[in-house]
C-alpha positions as CSV (number, residue, x, y, z in Angstrom):
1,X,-5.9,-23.3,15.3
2,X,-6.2,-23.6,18.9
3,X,-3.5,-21.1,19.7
4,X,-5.5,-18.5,17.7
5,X,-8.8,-18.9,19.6
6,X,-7.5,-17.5,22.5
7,X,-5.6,-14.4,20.4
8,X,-8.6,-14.0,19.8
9,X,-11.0,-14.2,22.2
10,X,-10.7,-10.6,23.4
11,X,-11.6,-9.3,20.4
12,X,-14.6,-11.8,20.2
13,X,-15.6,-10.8,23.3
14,X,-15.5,-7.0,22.6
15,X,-17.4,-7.7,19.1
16,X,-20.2,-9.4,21.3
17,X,-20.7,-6.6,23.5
18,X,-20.7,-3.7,21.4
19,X,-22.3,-5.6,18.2
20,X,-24.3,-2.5,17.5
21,X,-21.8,-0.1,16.7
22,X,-19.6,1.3,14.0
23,X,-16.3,0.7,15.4
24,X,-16.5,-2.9,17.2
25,X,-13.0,-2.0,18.8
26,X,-11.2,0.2,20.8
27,X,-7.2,1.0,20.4
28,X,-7.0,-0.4,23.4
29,X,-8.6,-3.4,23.0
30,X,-6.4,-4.0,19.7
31,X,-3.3,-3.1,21.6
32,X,-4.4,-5.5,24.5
33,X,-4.7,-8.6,22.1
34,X,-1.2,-7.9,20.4
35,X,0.4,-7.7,24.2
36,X,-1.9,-11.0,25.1
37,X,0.3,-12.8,21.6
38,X,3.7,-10.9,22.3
39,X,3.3,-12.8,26.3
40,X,1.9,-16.1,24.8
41,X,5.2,-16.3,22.7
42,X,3.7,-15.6,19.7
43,X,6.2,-12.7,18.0
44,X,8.4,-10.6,20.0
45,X,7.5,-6.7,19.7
46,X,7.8,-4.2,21.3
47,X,5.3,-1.1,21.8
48,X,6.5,2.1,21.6
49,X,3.8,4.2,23.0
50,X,5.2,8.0,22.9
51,X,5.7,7.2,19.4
52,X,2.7,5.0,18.9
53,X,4.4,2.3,16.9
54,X,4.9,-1.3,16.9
55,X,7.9,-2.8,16.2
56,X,8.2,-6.5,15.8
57,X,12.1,-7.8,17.3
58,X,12.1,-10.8,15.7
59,X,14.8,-11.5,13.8
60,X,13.5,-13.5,10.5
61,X,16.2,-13.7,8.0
62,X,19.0,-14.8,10.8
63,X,21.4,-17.3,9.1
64,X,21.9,-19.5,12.0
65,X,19.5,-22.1,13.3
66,X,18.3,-22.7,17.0
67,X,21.3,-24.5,18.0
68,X,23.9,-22.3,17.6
69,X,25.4,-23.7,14.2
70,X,25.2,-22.5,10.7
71,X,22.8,-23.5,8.4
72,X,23.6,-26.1,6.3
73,X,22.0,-25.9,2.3
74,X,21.5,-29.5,2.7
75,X,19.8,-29.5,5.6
76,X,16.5,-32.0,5.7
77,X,14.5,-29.8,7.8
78,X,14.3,-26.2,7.2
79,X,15.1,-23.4,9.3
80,X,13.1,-21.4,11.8
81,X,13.3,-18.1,9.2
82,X,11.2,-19.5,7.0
83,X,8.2,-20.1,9.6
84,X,9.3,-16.9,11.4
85,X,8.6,-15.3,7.9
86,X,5.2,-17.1,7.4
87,X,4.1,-15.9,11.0
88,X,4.6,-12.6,10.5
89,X,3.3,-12.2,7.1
90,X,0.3,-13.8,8.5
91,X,-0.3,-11.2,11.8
92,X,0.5,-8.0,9.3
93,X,-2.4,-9.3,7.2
94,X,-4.6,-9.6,10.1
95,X,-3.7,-6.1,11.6
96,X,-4.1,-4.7,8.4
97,X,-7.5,-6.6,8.1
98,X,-8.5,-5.5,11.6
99,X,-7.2,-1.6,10.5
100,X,-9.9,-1.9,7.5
101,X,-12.8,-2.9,10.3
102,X,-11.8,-0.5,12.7
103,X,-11.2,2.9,10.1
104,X,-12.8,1.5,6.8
105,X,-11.3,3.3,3.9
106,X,-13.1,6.3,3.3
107,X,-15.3,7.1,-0.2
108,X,-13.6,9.8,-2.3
109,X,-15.8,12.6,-2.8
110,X,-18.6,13.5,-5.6
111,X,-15.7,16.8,-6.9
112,X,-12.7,13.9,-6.8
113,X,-14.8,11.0,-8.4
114,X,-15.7,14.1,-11.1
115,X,-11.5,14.9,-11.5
116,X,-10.5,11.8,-12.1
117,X,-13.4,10.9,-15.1
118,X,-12.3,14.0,-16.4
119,X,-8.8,13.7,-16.5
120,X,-9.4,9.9,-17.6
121,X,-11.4,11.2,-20.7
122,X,-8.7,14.1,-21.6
123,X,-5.5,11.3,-21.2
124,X,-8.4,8.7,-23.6
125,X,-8.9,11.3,-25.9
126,X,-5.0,12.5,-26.1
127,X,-4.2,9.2,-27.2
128,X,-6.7,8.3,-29.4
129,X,-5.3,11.6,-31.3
130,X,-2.2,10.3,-31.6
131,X,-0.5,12.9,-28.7
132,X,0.2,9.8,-26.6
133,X,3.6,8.9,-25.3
134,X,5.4,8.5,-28.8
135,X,8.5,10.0,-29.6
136,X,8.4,12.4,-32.4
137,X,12.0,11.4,-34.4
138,X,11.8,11.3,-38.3
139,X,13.7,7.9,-39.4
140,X,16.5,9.7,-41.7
141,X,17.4,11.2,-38.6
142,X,17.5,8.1,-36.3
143,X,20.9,6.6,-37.5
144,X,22.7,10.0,-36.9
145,X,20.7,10.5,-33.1
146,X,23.3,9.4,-30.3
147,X,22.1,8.1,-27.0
148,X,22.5,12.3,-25.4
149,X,20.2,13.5,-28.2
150,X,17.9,11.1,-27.4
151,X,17.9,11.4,-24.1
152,X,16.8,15.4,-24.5
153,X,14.3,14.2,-27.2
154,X,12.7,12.2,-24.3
155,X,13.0,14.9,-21.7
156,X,11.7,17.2,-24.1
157,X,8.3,14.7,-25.0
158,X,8.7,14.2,-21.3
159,X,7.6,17.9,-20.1
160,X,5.5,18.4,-23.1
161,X,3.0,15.6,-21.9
162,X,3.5,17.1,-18.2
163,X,2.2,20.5,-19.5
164,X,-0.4,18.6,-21.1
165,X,-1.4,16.7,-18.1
166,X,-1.4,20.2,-16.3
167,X,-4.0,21.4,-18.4
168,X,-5.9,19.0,-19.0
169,X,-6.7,19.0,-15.0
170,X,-7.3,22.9,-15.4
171,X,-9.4,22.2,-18.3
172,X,-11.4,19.6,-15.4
173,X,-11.2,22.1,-12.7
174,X,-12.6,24.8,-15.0
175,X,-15.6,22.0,-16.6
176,X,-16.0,21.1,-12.8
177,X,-16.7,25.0,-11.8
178,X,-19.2,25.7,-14.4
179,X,-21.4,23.0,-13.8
180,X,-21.4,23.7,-10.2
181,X,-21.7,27.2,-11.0
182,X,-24.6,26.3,-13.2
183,X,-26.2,24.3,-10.3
């Protein structure tokens, strides 16, 4: 815990002097913090900026310890991967944490919130009618299917549900214009 507080201390610092707006912090300020942990010995990374990635260098699922030798199954202590691993999951959770505060996901839209109910109601009412994802095979005719004609039997449902799919959304769309229409 004390070697996060001073990770984090630019960030705390930033927070405290813009506390009144949207975005608390910067790229910059992000990017500062992640150099401040790669010098502390935190992770290795490097920073591509042309590209604008980051790329962490460490190498977590090496099979050898920090002496040199091979790891041995029954070893008492365990390697360094292991806690490598843990590290790293832990900092991608945070930058992806830190992602949501700085860009929070955005709402989706009154006409895409409207799409979605619709099409959710066509595929609800599709397979309350029975048009759901069952394959149509009589059961006289099951013993003499082999595994090719059931295979086109599948494609066949397959692209039948697509073109349903396809329609029900223009069937949305066209719902969707005539209210607005109406409007």
């Amino acid at each position: 815990m004390l070697r996060m507080k001073p990770l984090s201390s630019p960030l705390r610092d930033a927070a405290e002097k813009d506390a009144g707006s949207a975005h608390l912090y910067s790229a910059e300020q992000v990017e500062q913090s992640i150099i401040f942990a790669v010098h502390a010995g935190d992770f290795l990374a490097r920073i591509d900026h042309a590209a604008g990635e980051l790329a962490f260098i460490d190498e977590p699922f090496n099979l050898e310890d920090g002496s040199g030798g091979p790891v041995r199954e029954d070893a008492v202590q365990c390697s360094a991967s292991p806690m490598v691993c843990s590290h790293l999951s832990m900092i991608a959770t945070t930058l992806h944490n830190t992602l949501h505060v700085l860009e929070p996901p955005s709402e989706p839209s009154a006409c895409e919130q409207y799409e979605r109910v619709t099409t959710l109601v066509a595929a609800t009412e599709a397979e309350r009618d029975g048009g759901g994802c069952m394959l149509k095979a009589h059961l006289d005719t099951l013993a003499e299917l082999n595994t090719d004609s059931l295979v086109q039997l599948q494609v066949k449902q397959l692209e039948k549900e697509k073109k349903e799919r396809v329609l029900c959304g223009f069937r949305a769309w066209d719902m969707w214009l005539r209210s607005v229409v109406q409007l």
